[in-house]
Every structure is written in structure tokens, then in C-alpha cells.
N, C-alpha and C positions, 0 to 999 in steps of 0.2 A: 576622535574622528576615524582612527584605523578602524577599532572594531566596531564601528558601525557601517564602514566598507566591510568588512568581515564579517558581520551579520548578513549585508544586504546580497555578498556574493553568496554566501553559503543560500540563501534563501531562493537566489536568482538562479543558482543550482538545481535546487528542486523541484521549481518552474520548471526549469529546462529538462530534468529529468521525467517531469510526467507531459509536457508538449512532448517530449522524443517517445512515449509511447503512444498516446493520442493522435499524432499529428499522422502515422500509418494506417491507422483503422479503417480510413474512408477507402482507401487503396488495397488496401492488401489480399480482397480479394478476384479483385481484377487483377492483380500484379503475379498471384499463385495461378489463377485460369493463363496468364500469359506464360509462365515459362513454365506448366505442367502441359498446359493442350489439352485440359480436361473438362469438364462437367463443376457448377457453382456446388455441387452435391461432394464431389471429390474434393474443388476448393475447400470447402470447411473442415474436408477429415483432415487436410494436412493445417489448415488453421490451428484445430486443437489440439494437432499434434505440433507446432509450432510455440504454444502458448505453453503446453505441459512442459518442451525442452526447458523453454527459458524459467519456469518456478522450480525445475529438478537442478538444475543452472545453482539457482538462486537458494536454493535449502542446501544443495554440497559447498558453494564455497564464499557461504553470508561471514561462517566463523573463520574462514582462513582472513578475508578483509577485515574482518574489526582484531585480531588478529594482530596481523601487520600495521593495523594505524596505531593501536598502542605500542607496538614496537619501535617504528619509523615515521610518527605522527601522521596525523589527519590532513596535513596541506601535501605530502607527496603522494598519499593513496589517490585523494579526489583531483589532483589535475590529472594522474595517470587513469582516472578512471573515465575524465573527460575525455582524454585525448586518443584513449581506445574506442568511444564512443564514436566518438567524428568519422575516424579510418572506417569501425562496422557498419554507420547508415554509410558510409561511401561503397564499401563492398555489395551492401545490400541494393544499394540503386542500380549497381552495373550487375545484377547476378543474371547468370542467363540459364540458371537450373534450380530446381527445388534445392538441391543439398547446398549451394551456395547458399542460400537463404534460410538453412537450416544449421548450418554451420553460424550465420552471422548471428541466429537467436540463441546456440550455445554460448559464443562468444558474450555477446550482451547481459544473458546470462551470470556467466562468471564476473565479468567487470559492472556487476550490478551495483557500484559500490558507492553511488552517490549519496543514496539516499542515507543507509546505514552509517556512513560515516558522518554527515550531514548531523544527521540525529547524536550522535558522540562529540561531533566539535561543538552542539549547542550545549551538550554537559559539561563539557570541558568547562565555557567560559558563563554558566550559569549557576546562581547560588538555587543549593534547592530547592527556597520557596517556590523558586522563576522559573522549574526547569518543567512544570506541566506546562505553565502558560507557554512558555517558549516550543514545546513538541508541538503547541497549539498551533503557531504560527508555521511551524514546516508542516504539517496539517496542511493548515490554508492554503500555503504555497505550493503544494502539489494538488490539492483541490481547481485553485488557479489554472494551473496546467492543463490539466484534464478535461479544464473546458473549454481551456484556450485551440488545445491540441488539433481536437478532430473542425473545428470550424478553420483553423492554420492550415489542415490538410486537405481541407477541401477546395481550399481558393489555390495551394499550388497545383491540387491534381485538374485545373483547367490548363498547368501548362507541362502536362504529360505525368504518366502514370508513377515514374519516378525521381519524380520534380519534389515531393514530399521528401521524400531520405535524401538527396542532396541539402534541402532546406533542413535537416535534423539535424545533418551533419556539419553545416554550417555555424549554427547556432549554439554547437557544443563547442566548435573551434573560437568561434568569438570569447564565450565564456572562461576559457582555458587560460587564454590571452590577459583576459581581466583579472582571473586571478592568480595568474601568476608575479603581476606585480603589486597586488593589495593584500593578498590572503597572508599572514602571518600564522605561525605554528601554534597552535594551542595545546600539544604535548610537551610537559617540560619534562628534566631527566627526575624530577620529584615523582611523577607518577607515571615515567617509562618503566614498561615489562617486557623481558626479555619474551623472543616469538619462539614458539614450540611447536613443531610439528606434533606432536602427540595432543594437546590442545588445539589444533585448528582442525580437528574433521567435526563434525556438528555432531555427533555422539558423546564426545570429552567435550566438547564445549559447551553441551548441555549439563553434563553431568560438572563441570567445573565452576558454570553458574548455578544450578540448583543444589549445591551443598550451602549457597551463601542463606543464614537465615532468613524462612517466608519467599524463597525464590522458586523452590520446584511447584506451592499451589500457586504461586504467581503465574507463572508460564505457560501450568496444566490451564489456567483461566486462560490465558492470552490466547491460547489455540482454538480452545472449543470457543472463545468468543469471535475468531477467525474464521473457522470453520461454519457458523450461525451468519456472522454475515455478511458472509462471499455472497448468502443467496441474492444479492440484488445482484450482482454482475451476472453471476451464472444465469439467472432465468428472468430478469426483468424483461427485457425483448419478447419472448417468446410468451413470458406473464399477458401483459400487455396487450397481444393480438388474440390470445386467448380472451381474454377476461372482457377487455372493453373494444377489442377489435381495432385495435390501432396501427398506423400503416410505418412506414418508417421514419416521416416525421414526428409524428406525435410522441412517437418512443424515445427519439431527441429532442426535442421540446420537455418532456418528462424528466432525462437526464439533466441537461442542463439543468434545469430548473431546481431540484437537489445539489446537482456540483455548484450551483450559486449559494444555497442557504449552505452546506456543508461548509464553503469556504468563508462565510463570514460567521459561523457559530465558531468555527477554528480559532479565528482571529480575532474576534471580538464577544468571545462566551465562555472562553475554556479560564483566560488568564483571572477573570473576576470570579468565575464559581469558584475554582481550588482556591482562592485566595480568600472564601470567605467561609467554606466549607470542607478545606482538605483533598487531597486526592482518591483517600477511601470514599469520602462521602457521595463524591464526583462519580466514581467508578458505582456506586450504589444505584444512584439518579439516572447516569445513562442507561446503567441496564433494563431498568424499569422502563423508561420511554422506549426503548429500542423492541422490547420487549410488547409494548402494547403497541406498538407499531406495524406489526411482526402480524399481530392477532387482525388488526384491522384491516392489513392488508389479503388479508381473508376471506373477508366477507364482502368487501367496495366493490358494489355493481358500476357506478360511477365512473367513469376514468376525467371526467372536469375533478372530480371530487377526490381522487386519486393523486392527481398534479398539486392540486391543493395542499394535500396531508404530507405533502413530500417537506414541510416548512416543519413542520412538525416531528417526521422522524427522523431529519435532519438533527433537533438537538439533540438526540441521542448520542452521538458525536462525540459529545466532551469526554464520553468514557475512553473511546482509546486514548486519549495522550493523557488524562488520568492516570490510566493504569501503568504507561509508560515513566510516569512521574513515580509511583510507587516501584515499582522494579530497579529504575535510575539510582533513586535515594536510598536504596538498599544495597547497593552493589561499589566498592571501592570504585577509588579515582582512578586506579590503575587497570581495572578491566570493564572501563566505561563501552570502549570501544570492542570488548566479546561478546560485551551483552548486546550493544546493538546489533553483533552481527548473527547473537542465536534467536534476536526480534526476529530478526529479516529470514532468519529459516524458519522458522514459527509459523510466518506469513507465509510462507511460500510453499507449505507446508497446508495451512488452509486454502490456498488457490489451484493445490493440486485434488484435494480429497471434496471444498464444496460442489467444484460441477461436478464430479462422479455420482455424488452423492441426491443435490441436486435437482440437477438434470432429468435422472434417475427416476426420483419421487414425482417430478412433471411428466414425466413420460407415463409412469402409470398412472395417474389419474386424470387424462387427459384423452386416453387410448378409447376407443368406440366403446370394446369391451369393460371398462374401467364401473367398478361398483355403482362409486359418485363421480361425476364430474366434478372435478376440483383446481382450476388453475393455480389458485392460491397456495395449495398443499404445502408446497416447499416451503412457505413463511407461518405454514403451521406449525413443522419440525425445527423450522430455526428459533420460534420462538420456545419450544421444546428445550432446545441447545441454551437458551438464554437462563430457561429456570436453573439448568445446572452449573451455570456461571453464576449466577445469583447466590445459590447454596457455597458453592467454592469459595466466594467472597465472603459468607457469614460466616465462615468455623475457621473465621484467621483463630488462630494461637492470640490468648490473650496478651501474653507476655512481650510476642513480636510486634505487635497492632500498634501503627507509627501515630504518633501525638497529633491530637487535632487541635487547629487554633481556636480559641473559645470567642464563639459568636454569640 
């Protein structure tokens, strides 16, 4: 009965982790026009410079938190990470200036450590076979969020603009409460490590996981597969009005519609594929669908047809927590919790360089002057990105290539 209140909190954690980013979207740039006094055109530059804080945030101090939870376990990192949470949306509803608000996305930044550890305590208390399926299910449960979040934020933002982060920050203190009387330790002193400053900057903590055999092309994949694709976040929107002229419903209508099939591929595709095909094989199949997903969305005049195909390159899906499952299984018990936090710079890491990148490539082929017109352009470079994740995964080391179950 505990650890399944132990599952369900950690779970309900990173619910709560992706509603507390979601649930500001709908506001946040009315909330930046209100305490700058400026232009929706200024609102966005501080936006994206709001977003870049918190992933630079989030690539400096992923490895000092997994880190510290291998040191001083997983149950005192995430209530302290919740309970900084609550105080920053509180800061952030009363700010009455941009750097208040910039300050609160450094902070959220650093104390990004829900998720990261989230993903370490389901190692913890998962046998192998289980630990893809189980990354599947925090998968889903921030998938959940994500779509719970911006429809959450937009029924508070009827009762004022910073009605939203009081309610973030409510929901984080509720959660706190709950598991501070159900969550139990999942670090025992068997696979406690002592914490090193010299291993917590994300440089040693990369170089300390990629000495472990089959980890550094592990990782080198994880990025460029991050990097490939960011591009729905960075340019879907912008894809969208371009391509099929859609206004701002329709582009949520669109989202949603993906953060539903993504959440139940999580939950219900990731646990039976690796379990009948391996995590390599998994990570093989995602990349191929994601990949022809990538090309089709290319060429789809259609946006009915578009909304459609989202069911579709939704199962592409199963490869992240695949690939997580490979990394996991490869990495001792005792630095469960660095490797999840050089994932979470990995990540954040791709949510800084795919919109530069991008953006970038939409901007030029979009521009008056621009050779072709081409909205799709960016998902022709990701699927670019994708071949060479493909290759990276084919030239594992035969010797290191983890046992597949015979189907």
C-alpha cells in the first residue's frame, strides 16, 4: 500500500510539475505588458528571454540536484523542491517588475528538481525490465499536465491575471503536505554516494556519466534526439498559421489533441512494446515514426489532416523513455540520481539551441525574399537530426549491446 501512495505521489508530482508550467502560458503575456508598460512585440522578447533563463537554470544545476538526491535521498530533494516552488509562483503573482519575474524563472530554474528526481526515485524502486515502462508513465503524467495546465490557467485567469500562480502555488503546497506524510526514502546507505562538488557542475557530471560503458554515444543520441524535437514547441504555432492559416484556437485544438495521444502512448504503448521488443528496439521504432513524421509534416497542405496525423507521430513517443531505459540500465544504483540530472541538462540543453536554431530556419524560409516558401522547413532539418540519431543508435559497440528478450 505505501508504494503505491509512493508511486501515486511521485506521479502526482509531475502532474503538478508540468500544470505549474502550463497553467502560466495563457497569462504570461499580459502579466509581462502589465509590469513592463510595453508593446505584445517587447512582451515576447522578455518571454524568450524568460524561458532561455529557466533551461540555462536548468542545464547548470540538473547535476548538482541528482547529485544531492544520491547523497541525501530523493524524498528531502523533492519536498524541498516543492516547497520552493509554492513560495516562487507566490513571489511571481505579487511581482511588480520584470526582474522580479526574472528572478522567480532563475529560481524555478534551479529548483527544477521535480521531475529529475521523480525519474531517479522510479529507478530506485524499479526492476529493470519495468524501468522503461515506468519512465513511460512520468511520460504520461507530465503529458497530463501539460494539458491540464493551460485550460487550469485559463479558467483562473477569469479571476485576475495573477490568479494563475497563486493557484500554481497552491497546488504545489497541497502536494508537499501529501507527501510529506506518505513518501518514504527510496535511497538506502547500499547505494548512497558521498556528494562532490567537483562532480555537480554538468561538465564532470557529464564526463562522470559518459565514462560508464555505451553512455557517452548514449547521451551524444539523447541530445541531438532533443535538439530534433524541440521543433514542435519552438515553431508549431507559428508552423500552423503559416501552413494551414490557423488562428489561435485551432493551434490549441492541435496541441491538445497530440498532448492526449502522447499521454496515452506513455501510458499505455511504452510498457508492452519494451516488454516485448527491448529498449534498443523501441528506441529504433520511435525514431523511424518520428522521423517520418518529421517529413510529412512537410509537405500537409491540410491542417484537418494535420490534427489527424498528430495520433500518429504521437507513437513516436515511446523512444524517449526507451532510450531512458537504456541509459538507466547502464548506469549503477548509486548514480541513478546524476544521471538523471545530466538527462535534465541534456534537455535543457535542447530547449535552448532548438528555437535558435529553429526559429531560425522558419524565419528564412518564410521571409518575402526567401528562395521557397517553406513553413515546414524546420521539420525537414529535424528529420535530418533524426537520420543521425538513427546512425548513432546502429554502431552501438557489439560487445556493449544490452540482451534483447526473444520474441
Amino acid at each position: 500500500m505505501q508504494n503505491r501512495l509512493a508511486l501515486l505521489f511521485v506521479l502526482a508530482t509531475v502532474v503538478i510539475d508540468a500544470i505549474g508550467i502550463g497553467i502560466i502560458f495563457p497569462v504570461m503575456p499580459e502579466l509581462i505588458e502589465d509590469v513592463t508598460g510595453g508593446a505584445i512585440s517587447q512582451a515576447a522578447l522578455w518571454g524568450g528571454l524568460l524561458a532561455t533563463s529557466f533551461a540555462v537554470m536548468q542545464f547548470l544545476f540538473g547535476p548538482v540536484v541528482g547529485n544531492l538526491s544520491d547523497r541525501f535521498g530523493r524524498r528531502p530533494v523533492m519536498l524541498t523542491a516543492l516547497g520552493v516552488m509554492a513560495i516562487d509562483y507566490s513571489i511571481m503573482a505579487v511581482a511588480g517588475t520584470i526582474w522580479l519575474l526574472f528572478v522567480g524563472r532563475l529560481v524555478a530554474g534551479i529548483t527544477a528538481a521535480t521531475y529529475t528526481t521523480a525519474m531517479a526515485y522510479m529507478a530506485d524502486i524499479s526492476e529493470k525490465s519495468e524501468r522503461a515502462k515506468n519512465f513511460g508513465l512520468i511520460g504520461a503524467a507530465f503529458g497530463l499536465g501539460f494539458i491540464a495546465g493551460p485550460f487550469l490557467g485559463s479558467l483562473l485567469s477569469t479571476l485576475g491575471v495573477r490568479a494563475p500562480f497563486w493557484g500554481a502555488a497552491a497546488i504545489s503546497a497541497a502536494n508537499l503536505v501529501f507527501g510529506y506524510f506518505i513518501l518514504p526514502e527510496s535511497v538506502t546507505d547500499r547505494i548512497r554516494r558521498p556528494f562532490s562538488w567537483a562532480r555537480a557542475n554538468p561538465l564532470a557530471s557529464f564526463r562522470a556519466i559518459g565514462r560508464l560503458p555505451g553512455l557517452g554515444r548514449l547521451l551524444t543520441l539523447y541530445l541531438v534526439y532533443n535538439v530534433a524535437l524541440h521543433v514542435y514547441e519552438a515553431v508549431w504555432a507559428f508552423y500552423g498559421k503559416a501552413q494551414f492559416g490557423w488562428d489561435p484556437f485551432m493551434i490549441g485544438v492541435s496541441l491538445a489533441t497530440y498532448g492526449l495521444f502522447f499521454t496515452l502512448v506513455q501510458a499505455f504503448g511504452v510498457g508492452p512494446f519494451t516488454k516485448a521488443f527491448g529498449e534498443y528496439r523501441a528506441t529504433l521504432v520511435g525514431l523511424i515514426i518520428e522521423f517520418l513524421a518529421c517529413l510529412v509534416f512537410v509537405v500537409l497542405t491540410s491542417g484537418m489532416a494535420a490534427i489527424g496525423f498528430t495520433a500518429f507521430a504521437a507513437l513516436g513517443s515511446i523512444a524517449g523513455p526507451a532510450m531512458q531505459g537504456l541509459m538507466s540500465n547502464a548506469t549503477p544504483d548509486d548514480q541513478q540520481g546524476e544521471l538523471q540530472g545530466v538527462i535534465a541538462s541534456m534537455t535543457a540543453v535542447g530547449m535552448i539551441l532548438s528555437p535558435l536554431v529553429m526559429t531560425g530556419t522558419f524565419s528564412y524560409f518564410t521571409r518575402p525574399e526567401a528562395p521557397i516558401h517553406a513553413p515546414g522547413a524546420p521539420f525537414l532539418l529535424a528529420a535530418i537530426l533524426l537520420v543521425g540519431c538513427f546512425l548513432i543508435l546502429l554502431v552501438r559497440p557489439r560487445e556493449a549491446a544490452p540482451p534483447e528478450p526473444q520474441v
